[in-house]
N, C-alpha and C positions, 0 to 999 in steps of 0.2 A: 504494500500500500504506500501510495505516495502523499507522503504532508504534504498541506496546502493551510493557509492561513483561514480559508471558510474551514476548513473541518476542524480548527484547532477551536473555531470562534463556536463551535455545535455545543461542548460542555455538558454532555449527558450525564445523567444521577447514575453512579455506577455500586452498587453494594457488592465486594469481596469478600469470598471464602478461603482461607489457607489451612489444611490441617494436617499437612505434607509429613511432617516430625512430632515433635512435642509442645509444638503450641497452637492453644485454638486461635487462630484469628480473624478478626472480621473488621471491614474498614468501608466506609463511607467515604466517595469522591465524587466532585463535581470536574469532571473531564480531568486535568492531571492534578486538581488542587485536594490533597487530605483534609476534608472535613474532621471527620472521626476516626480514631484508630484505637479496636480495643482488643485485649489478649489475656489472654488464662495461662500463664506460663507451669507446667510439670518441672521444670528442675529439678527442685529440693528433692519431689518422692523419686525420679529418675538418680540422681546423686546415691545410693546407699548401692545402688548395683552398677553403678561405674558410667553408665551408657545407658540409652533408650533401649526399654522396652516395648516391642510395639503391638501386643495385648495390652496392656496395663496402660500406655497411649492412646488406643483404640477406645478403651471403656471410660478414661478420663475427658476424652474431644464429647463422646456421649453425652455426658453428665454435665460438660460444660458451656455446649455452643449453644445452647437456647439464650441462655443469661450472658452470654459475649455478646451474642447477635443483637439484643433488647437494650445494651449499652452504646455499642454502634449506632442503631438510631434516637439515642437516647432518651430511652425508655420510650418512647413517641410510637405505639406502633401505627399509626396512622400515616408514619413516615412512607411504610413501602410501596405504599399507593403513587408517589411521586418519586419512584424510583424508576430507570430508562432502562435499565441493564444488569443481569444478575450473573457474577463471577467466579469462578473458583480453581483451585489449585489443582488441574487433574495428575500431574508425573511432569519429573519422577521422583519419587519421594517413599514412603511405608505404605505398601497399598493398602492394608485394612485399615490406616489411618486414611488416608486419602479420603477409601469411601465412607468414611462419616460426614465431608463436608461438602462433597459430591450431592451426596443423597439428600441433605440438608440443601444445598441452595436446589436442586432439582424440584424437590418436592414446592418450595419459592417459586420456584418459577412459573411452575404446573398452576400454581395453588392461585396466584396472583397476575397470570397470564403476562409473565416478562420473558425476555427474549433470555434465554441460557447463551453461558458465554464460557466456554472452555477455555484455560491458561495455562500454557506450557511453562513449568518452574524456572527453568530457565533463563526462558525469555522476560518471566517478570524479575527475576533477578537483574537481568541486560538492561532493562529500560529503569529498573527504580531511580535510577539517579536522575531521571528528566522529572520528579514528581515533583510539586509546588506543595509551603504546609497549605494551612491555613490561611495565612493572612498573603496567599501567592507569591511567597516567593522560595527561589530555588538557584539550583547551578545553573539552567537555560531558561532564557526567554522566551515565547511562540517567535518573535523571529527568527533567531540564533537557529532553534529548534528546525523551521522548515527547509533552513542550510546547511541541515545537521550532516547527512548523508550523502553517497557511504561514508562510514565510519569505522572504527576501530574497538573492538570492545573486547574487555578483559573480564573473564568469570572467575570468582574466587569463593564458592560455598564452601559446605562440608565438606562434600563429596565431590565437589567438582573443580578443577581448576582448569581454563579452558581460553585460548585466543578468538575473539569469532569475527570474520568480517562479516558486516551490515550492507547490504546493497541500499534496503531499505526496508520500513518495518512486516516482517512477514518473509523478507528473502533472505536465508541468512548458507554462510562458507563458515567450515569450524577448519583453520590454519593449523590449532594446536592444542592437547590437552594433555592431561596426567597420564603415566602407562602404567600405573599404580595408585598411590596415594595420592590423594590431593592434598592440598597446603593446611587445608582447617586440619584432616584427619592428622595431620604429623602434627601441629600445633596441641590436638586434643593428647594424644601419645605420649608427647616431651612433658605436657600435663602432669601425666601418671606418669611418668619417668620419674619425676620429681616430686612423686606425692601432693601436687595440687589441689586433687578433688578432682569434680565431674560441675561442668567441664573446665578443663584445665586450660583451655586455648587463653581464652580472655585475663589469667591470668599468668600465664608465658608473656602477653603481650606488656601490660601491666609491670611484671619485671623488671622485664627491658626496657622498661624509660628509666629503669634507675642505675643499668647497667653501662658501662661503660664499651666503645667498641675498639675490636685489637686486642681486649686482654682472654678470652677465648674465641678462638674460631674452628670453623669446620668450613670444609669445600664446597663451592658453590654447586650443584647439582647440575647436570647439561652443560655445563657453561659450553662445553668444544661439542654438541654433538650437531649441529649444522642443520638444527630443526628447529619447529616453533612449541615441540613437544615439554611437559615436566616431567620431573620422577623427583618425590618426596621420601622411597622407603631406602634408600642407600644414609638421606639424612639423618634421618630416626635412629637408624641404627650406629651411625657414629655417635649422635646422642647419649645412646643406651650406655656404647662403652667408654663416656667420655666420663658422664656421670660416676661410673663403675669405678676406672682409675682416679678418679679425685676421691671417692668414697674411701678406697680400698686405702691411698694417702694416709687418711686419716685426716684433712682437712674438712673445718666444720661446715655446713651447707650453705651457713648465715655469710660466710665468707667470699664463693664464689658465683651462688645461685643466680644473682643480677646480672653477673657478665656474662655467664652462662646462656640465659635467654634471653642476653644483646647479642650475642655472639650466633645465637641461632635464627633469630630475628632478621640480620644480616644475613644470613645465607641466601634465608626466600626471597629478601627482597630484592637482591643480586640477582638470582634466575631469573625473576620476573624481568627487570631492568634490561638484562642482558636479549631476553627474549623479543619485549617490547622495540630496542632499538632495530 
């Protein structure tokens, strides 16, 4: 599909479904601008077993999307009456989670006769950065925006790390992606490497702004392989034993852990860089 300045100027009432992992969410937008955005986050009860489970997921999006959904239009349900378009997160992601919110905006749709609108995870990952909040504003403009293309987009989820050319929205080339691990999952790993908790990415990251860089490192991954592809599990695993011999040391954790996951911080963000140019 080709932007154009009338279709950016259209602004449909769009209500979203996501319930791809571990959190229910549901979001109110008037064409790119977030009205309402609201979520049931599982962390904490997912935290005691390391990682998602996706029973225990499943039966939590259950329990939870009626009372997401009823805050998204808040409380208002007379709201969905003046809704244009009903959205949701079909893959890929935990399929029994999926279809809890599958089914949930279907049965919306059916129920309230609005147009269903299937969303490739993806792709809403690729575009979130063009979203306006509330009060409109954002990183692009509708003009900016209708010059946007092609473009150049970089995927960095859990599971996915991925280069994609854009011809334009709806045609897309994937350049390059992980042959393994993606960037979050080695993030979540170094985690648990380090006794972090669940999940441990956010606080790898966290670390490393208090880490200093140069005083450990580890090899960039791909740097020479003459492709636009990742590999994150050769990293992890220097991780593993890098941890091991400072442990084995006998130096205390308090000591090295910051540089540590500065050190590994730098690595991904070297692939990426090196890849990007």
């Amino acid at each position: 599909m080709v932007l154009t300045k009338e279709i950016l100027k259209q602004k449909p009432l769009i209500l979203a479904f996501d319930t791809s992992c571990d959190d229910t969410s549901v979001a109110l937008l008037r064409g790119r601008e977030v009205i309402n955005s609201e979520l049931s986050s599982q962390i904490e009860l997912h935290s005691e077993f390391g990682g998602v489970v996706p029973d225990l997921a499943r039966r939590l999006h259950e329990e939870n999307i009626e009372g997401v959904y009823n805050r998204a239009l808040g409380n208002n349900p007379g709201m969905i009456n003046n809704v244009d378009y009903i959205a949701v997160t079909t893959g890929p992601g935990l399929a029994i989670d999926l279809e809890v919110g599958i089914k949930y905006a279907k049965e919306l749709s059916k129920r309230y006769n609005k147009p269903f609108v299937p969303v490739n995870h993806m792709e809403g990952h690729l575009f979130s950065s063009l979203l306006l909040n509330s009060k409109s504003s954002g990183l692009v403009n509708d003009e900016s925006l209708v010059n946007a293309f092609p473009a150049l987009g970089l995927l960095m989820s859990g599971k996915h790390t991925e280069i994609v050319y854009i011809k334009e929205i709806g045609k897309y080339k994937k350049l390059g992606q992980t042959l393994d691990d993606a960037a979050g999952e080695a993030f979540d790993k170094v985690g648990r490497i380090l006794n972090l908790g669940y999940p441990g990415g956010p606080v790898v990251t966290e670390f490393a702004r208090k880490g200093t860089s140069g005083v450990i490192t580890f090899t960039t991954p791909m740097k020479n392989s003459n492709d636009l592809n990742f590999s994150y599990s050769g990293l992890k695993t220097a991780a593993l034993y890098k941890s091991k011999e400072l442990r084995e040391k006998g130096i205390p954790e308090r000591e090295w852990i910051y540089d540590f996951c500065r050190g590994f911080l730098d690595a991904v963000i070297d692939s990426v860089v090196i890849k990007l140019r």
